[in-house]
Each structure stands twice: as structure tokens, then as C-alpha cells.
Backbone as a ProteinNet text record, in pm:
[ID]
protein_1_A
[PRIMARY]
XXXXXXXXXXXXXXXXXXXXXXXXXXXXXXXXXXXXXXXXXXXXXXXXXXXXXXXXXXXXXXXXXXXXXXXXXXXXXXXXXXXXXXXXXXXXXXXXXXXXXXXXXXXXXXXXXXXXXXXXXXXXXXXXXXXXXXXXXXXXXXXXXXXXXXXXXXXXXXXXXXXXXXXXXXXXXXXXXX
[TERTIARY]
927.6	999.2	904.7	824.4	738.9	656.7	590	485.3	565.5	691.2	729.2	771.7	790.1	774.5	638.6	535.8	371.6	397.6	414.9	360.6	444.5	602.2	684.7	573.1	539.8	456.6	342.1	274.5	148.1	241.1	351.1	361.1	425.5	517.1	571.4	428.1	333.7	218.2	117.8	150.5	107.1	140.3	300.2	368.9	393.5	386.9	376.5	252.4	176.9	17.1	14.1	66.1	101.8	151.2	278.9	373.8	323.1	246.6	189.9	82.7	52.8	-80.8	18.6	76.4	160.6	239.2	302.4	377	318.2	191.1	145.6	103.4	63.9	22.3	222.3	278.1	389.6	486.4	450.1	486.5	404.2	267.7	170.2	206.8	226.6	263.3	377.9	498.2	641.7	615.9	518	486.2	459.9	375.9	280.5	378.6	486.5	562	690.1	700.8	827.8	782.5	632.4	559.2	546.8	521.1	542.1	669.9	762.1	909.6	922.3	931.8	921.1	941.2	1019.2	1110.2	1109.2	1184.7	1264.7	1186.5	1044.2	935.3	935.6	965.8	927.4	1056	1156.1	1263.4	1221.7	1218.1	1186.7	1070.2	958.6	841	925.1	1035.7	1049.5	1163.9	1215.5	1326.4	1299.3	1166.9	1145.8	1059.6	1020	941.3	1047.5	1160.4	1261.6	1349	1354	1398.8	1314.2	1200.3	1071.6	1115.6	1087.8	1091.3	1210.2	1352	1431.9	1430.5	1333.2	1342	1228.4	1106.3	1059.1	1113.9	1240.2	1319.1	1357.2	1472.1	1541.4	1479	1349.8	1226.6	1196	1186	1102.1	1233.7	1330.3	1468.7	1466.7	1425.6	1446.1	1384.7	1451.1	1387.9	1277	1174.7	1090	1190.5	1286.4	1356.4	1471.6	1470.3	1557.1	1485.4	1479	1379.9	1457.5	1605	1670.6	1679.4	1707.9	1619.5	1526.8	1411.2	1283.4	1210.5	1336.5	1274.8	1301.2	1472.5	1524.6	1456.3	1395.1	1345.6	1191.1	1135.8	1016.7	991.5	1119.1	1075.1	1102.1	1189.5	1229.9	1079.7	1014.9	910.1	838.7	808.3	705.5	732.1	832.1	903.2	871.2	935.4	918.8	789.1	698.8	528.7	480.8	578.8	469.5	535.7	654.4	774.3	655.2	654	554.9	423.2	323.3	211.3	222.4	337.6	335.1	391.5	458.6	479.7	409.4	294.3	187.1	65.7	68.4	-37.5	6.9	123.2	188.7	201.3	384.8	428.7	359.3	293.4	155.7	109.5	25.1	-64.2	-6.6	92.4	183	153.4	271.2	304.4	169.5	62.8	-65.3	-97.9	-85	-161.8	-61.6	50.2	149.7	81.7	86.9	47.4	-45.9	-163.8	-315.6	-273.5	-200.2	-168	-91.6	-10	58.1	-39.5	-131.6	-197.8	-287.3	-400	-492.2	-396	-275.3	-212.7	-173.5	-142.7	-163.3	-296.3	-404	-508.4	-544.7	-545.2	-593	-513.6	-347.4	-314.3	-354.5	-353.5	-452.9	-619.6	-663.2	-783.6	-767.1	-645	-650	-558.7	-558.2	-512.8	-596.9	-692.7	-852.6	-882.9	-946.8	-989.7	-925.1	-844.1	-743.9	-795.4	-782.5	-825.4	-972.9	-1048.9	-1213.1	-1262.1	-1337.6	-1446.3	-1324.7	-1249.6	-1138.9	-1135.2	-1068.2	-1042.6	-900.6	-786	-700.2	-606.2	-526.2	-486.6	-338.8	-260.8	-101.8	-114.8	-3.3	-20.2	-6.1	24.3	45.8	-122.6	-194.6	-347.3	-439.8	-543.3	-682.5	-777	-882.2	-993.9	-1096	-1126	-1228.2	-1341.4	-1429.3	-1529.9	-1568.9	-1592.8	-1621.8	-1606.6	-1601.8	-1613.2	-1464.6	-1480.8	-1349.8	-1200	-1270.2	-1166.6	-1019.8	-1172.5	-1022.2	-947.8	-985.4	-867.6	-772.3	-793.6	-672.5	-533.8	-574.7	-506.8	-414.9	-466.4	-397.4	-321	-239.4	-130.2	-37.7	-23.3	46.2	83.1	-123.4	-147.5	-202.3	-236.9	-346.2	-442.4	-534.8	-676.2	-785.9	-765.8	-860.6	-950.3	-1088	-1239.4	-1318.9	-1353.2	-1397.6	-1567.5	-1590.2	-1748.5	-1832.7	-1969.6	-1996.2	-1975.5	-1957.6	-1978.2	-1826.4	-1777.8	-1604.9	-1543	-1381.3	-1305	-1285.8	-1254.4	-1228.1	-1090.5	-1028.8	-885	-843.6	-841.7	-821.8	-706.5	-648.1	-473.6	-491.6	-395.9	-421.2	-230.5	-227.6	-101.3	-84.6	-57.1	-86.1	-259.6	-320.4	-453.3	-569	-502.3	-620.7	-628.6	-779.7	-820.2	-893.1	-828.7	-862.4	-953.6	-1014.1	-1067.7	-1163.2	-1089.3	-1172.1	-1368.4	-1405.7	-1570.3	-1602.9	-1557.6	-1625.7	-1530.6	-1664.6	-1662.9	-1641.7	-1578.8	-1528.3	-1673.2	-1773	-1899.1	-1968	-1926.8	-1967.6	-1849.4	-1699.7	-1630.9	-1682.4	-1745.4	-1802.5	-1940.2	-1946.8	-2037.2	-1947.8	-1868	-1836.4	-1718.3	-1777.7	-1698.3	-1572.7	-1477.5	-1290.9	-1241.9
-4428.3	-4346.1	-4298.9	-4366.1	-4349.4	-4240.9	-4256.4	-4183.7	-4032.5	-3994.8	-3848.3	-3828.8	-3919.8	-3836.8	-3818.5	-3928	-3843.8	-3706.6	-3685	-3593.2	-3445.1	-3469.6	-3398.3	-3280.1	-3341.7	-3252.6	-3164.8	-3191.5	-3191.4	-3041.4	-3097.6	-2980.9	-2857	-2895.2	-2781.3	-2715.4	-2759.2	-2668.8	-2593	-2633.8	-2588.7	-2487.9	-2463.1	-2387.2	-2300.4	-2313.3	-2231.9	-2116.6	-2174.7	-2106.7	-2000.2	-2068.6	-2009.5	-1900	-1888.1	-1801.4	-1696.5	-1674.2	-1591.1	-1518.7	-1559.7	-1529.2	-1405.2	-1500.6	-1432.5	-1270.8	-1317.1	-1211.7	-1072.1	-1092.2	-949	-920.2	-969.1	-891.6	-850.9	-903.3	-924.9	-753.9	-768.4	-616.7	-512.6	-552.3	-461.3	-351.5	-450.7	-423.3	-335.1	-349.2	-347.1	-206.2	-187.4	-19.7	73.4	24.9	97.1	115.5	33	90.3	132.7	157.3	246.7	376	399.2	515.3	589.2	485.7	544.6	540	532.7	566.5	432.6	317.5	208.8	100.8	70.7	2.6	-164.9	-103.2	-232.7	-319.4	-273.4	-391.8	-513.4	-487.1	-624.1	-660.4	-671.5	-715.5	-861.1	-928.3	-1058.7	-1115.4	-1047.5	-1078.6	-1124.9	-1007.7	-1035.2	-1151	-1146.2	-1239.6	-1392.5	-1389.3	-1526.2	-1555.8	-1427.5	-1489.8	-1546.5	-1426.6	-1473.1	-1620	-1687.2	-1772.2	-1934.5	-1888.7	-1966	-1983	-1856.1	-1829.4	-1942.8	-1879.1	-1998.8	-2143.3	-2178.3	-2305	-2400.5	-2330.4	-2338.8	-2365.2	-2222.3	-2196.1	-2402.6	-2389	-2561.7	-2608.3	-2673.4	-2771.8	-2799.8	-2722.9	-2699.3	-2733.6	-2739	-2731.8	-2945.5	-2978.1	-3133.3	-3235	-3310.5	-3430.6	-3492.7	-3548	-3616.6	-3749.9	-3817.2	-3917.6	-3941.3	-3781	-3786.6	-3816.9	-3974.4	-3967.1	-3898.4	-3926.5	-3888.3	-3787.4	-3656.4	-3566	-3475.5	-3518.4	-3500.4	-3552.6	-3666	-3711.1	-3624.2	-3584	-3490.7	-3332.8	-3301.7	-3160.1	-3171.5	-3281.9	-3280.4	-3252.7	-3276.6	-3278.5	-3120.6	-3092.4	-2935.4	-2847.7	-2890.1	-2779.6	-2769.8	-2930.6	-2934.3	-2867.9	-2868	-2799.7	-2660.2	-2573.5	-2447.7	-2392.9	-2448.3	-2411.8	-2435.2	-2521.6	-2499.1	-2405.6	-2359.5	-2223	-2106.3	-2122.6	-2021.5	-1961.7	-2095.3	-2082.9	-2021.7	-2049.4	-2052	-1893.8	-1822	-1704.4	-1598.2	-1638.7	-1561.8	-1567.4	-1665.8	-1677.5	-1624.9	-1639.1	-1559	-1433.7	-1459.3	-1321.5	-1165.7	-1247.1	-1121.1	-1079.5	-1141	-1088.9	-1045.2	-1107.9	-1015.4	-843.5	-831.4	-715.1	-638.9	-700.2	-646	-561	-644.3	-655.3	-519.8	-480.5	-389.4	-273.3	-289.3	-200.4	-117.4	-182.6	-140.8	-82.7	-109	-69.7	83.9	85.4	202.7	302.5	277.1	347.5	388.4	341	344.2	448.9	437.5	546.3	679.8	708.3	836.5	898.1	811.9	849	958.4	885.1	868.1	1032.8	1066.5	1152.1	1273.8	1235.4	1385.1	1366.1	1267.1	1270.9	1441.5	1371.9	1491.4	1627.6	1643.4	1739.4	1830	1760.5	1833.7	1876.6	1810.6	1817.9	1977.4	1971.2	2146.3	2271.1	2225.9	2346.1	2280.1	2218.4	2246.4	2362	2411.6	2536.7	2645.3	2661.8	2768	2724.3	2868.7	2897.6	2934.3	2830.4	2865.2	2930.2	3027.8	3118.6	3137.9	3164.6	3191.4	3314.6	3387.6	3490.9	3619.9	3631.6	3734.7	3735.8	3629.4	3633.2	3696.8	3780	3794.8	3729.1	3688.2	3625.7	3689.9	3608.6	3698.6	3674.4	3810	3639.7	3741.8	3670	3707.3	3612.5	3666.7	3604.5	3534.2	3434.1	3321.9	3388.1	3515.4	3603.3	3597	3628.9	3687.9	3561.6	3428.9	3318.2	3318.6	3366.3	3380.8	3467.5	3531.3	3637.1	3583.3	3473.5	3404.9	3304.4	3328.5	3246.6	3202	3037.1	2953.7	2922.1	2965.5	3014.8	2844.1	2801.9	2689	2758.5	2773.2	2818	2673	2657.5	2537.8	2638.3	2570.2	2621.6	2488.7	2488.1	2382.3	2392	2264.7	2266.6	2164.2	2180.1	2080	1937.5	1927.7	1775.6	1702.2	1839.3	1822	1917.1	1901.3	1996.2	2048.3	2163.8	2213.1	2268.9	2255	2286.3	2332.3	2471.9	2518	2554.8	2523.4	2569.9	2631.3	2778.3	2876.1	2877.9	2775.3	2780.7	2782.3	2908.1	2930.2	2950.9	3052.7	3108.9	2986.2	2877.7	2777.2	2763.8	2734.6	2669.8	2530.2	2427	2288.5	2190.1	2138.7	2057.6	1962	1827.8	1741	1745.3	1833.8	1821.9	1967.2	2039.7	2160.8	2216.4	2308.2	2305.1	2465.9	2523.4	2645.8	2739.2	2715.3	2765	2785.6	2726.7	2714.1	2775.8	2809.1	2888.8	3046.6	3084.6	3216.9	3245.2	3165.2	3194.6	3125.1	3082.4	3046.8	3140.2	3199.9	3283.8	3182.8	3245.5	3194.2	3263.1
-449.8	-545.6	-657.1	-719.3	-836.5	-734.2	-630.7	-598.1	-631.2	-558.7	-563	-721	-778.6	-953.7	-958.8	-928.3	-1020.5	-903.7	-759.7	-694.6	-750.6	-795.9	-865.3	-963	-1054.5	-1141.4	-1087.3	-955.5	-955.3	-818.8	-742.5	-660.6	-740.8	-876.4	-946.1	-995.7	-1068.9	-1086.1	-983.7	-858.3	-757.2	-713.3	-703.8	-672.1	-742.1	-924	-954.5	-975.9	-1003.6	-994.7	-792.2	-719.4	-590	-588.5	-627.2	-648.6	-761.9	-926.7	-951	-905.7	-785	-728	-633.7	-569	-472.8	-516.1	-623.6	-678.4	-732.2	-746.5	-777.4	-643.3	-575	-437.3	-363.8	-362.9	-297.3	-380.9	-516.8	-586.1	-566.6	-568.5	-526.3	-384.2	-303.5	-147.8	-153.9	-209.7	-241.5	-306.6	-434.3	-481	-334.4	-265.3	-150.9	-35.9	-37.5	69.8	28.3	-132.9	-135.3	-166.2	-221	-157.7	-46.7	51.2	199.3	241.9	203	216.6	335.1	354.8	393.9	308.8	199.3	135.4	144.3	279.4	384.2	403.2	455.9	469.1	376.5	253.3	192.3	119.1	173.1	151.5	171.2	305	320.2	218.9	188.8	117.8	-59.5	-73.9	-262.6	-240.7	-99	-99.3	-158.9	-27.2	-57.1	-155.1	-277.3	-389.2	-475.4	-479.2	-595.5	-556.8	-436.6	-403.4	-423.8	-452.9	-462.6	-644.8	-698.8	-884.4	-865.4	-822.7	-896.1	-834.6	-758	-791.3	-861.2	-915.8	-1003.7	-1137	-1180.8	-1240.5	-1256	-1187	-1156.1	-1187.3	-1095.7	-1114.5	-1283.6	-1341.3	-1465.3	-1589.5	-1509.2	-1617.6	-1629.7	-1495.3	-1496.4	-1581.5	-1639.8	-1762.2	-1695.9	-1747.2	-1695.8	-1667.2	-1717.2	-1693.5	-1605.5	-1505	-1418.6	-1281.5	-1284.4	-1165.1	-1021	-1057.5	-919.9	-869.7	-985.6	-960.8	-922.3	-956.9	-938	-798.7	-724.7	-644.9	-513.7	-519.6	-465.7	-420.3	-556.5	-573	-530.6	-537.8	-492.9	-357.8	-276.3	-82.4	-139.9	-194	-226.4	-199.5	-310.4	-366.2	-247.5	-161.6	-85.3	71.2	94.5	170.3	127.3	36.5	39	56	-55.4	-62.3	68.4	170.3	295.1	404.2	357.1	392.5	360.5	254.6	153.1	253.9	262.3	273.2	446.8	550.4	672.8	684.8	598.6	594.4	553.9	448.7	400.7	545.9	595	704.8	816.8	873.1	983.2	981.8	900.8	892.1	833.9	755.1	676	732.2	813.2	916.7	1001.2	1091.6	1190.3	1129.8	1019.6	962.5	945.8	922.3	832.8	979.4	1116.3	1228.7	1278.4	1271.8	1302.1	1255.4	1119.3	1051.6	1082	1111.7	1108.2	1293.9	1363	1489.3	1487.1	1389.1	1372.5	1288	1192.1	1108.5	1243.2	1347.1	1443.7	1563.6	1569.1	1645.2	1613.8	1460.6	1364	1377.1	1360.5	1339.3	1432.7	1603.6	1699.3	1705.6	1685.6	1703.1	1621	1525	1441.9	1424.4	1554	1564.5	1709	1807.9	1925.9	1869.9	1750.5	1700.7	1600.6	1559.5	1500.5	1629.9	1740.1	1841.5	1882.1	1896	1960.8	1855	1681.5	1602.3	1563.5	1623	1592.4	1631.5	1543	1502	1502.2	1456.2	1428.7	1261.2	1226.7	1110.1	1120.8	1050.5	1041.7	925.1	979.1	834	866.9	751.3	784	848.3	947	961.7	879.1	769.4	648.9	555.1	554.1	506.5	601.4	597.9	638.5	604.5	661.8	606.4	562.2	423.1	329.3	279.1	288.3	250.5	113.4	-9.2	-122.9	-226.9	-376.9	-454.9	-487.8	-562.8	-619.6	-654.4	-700.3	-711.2	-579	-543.3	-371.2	-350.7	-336.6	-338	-425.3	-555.3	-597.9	-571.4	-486	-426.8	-336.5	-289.2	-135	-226.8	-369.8	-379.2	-329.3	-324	-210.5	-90.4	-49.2	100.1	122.5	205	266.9	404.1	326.7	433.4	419.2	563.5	667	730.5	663.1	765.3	763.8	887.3	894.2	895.3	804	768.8	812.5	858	897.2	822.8	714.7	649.7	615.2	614.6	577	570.8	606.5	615.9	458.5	443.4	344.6	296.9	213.1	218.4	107.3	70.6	-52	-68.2	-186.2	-217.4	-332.5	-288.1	-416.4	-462.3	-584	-645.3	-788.9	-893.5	-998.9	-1029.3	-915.2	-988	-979.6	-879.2	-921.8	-759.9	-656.5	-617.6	-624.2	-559.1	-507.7	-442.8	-402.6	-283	-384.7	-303.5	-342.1	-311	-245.9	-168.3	-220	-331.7	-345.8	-515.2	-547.2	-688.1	-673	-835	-829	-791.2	-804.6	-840.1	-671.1	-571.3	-479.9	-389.2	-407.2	-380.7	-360.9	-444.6	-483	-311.7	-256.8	-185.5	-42.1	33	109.2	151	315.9	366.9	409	398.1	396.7	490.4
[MASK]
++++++++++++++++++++++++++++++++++++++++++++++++++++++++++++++++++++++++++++++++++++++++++++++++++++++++++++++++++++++++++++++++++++++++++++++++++++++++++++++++++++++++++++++++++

């Protein structure tokens, strides 16, 4: 009995230091997939943090003089933290391993979809292609013109008078046939 009160303290600080570790990656994750419109994914992930929080929550509410308690909540903690630790090592990786399976099959598909428009220049059908100064892109308001370059694709969007692209500067626009 004495042993699970000293071990009482030592697994609530465990678990808790666990669980803040956990919880920013676990929200982190939770931003990134209600970005990708994928939500649902970490339903189980916040479930079982907030189910973890309140019994920390409990744990932390108990007298040091309730040994009965403490003795109770101790299989508790040790139990969950190894709930915890067997779901971060599994289920994570499962999901992580899904993931990286579904991201490698997108890829693969607008890898054979470059493949079809390589060395083409593609244009809406209402644009001509021009080649001149910075000027003339402004002209092609809320057009998207793809030419493809050797080092990188190029992708300029003319919306409100401004051309874009992360790999090219307004100054170097002025010389690249479009």
C-alpha cells in the first residue's frame, strides 16, 4: 500500500509532463487537419487527451492523506499513461503511415499529369501568348498562365494588376516569353 502512495506522486508528474508534451503536438496536428478539411482525424487523438487532462484534473484534487484514494487512482494513472504511450506508438504511426500512403498516391497522380502537359504552355482559351514586357501580364487579369521552365514551373496570377510566383521577381518578368 505505502509503495503505490510514494509511486502515486511520481506517476501524476509523469503523466502530467506526458500529456503537455502531447498536447501541443496533438493541437498542432488537429490545426493541420482542419486545414485540410479532415477534422475527424483527431477526434480520437483530443479525445483521449481531454480524458487523460481530467484525470490528472482528479489526481491532483486528492489529499496527500487519502491513502485510499491515491491508491485506487494510482493503477488509474498507470494504466492510462500506458493507454497513452501504446496509442502514440501505434495508432500514430498507423495514421502517420496512411497518411504518407495517401500523400505518395496524389503525388504519383499529378506526377502522371505533369507528365501529359510537359513542354506545353498552357493558356485559357480567351488569352494569347505574349512575349513582352510586365506590362502585358497585367492585361491577362485573373488569367493563370503555366510555362514550364527548366528549374521550375512558373505560375503567374494576374489579379488586381499584380503578378506572383514564388521563383521569380517582377524584374525578370520583363524578359520571359509567356
Amino acid at each position: 500500500m505505502a509503495t503505490k502512495n510514494i509511486h502515486f506522486e511520481s506517476e501524476l508528474g509523469a503523466l502530467k509532463a506526458i500529456l503537455q508534451s502531447v498536447e501541443r503536438k496533438f493541437l498542432e496536428i488537429e490545426k493541420h487537419n482542419k486545414e485540410l478539411g479532415c477534422a475527424e482525424k483527431t477526434k480520437p487523438n483530443i479525445d483521449l487527451l481531454n480524458k487523460g487532462k481530467e484525470l490528472v484534473e482528479k489526481c491532483s484534487e486528492i489529499s496527500p492523506l487519502n491513502f485510499i484514494e491515491r491508491r485506487r487512482y494510482s493503477d488509474e494513472l498507470t494504466g492510462y499513461k500506458a493507454a497513452l504511450l501504446s496509442f502514440c506508438q501505434v495508432e500514430l504511426q498507423l495514421e502517420q503511415s496512411s497518411d504518407i500512403k495517401e500523400m505518395l498516391m496524389k503525388l504519383d497522380r499529378l506526377d502522371r499529369i505533369s507528365e501529359v502537359v510537359k513542354d506545353w504552355a498552357l493558356f485559357s482559351p480567351s488569352l494569347h501568348p505574349v512575349i513582352g514586357p510586365y506590362s502585358a501580364l497585367l492585361k491577362c487579369k485573373d488569367e493563370v498562365l503555366i510555362k514550364d521552365r527548366p528549374a521550375a514551373v512558373l505560375l503567374a496570377t494576374c489579379r488586381n494588376g499584380t503578378a506572383t510566383s514564388p521563383e521569380i521577381q517582377e524584374s525578370e518578368l520583363d524578359s520571359i516569353p509567356i
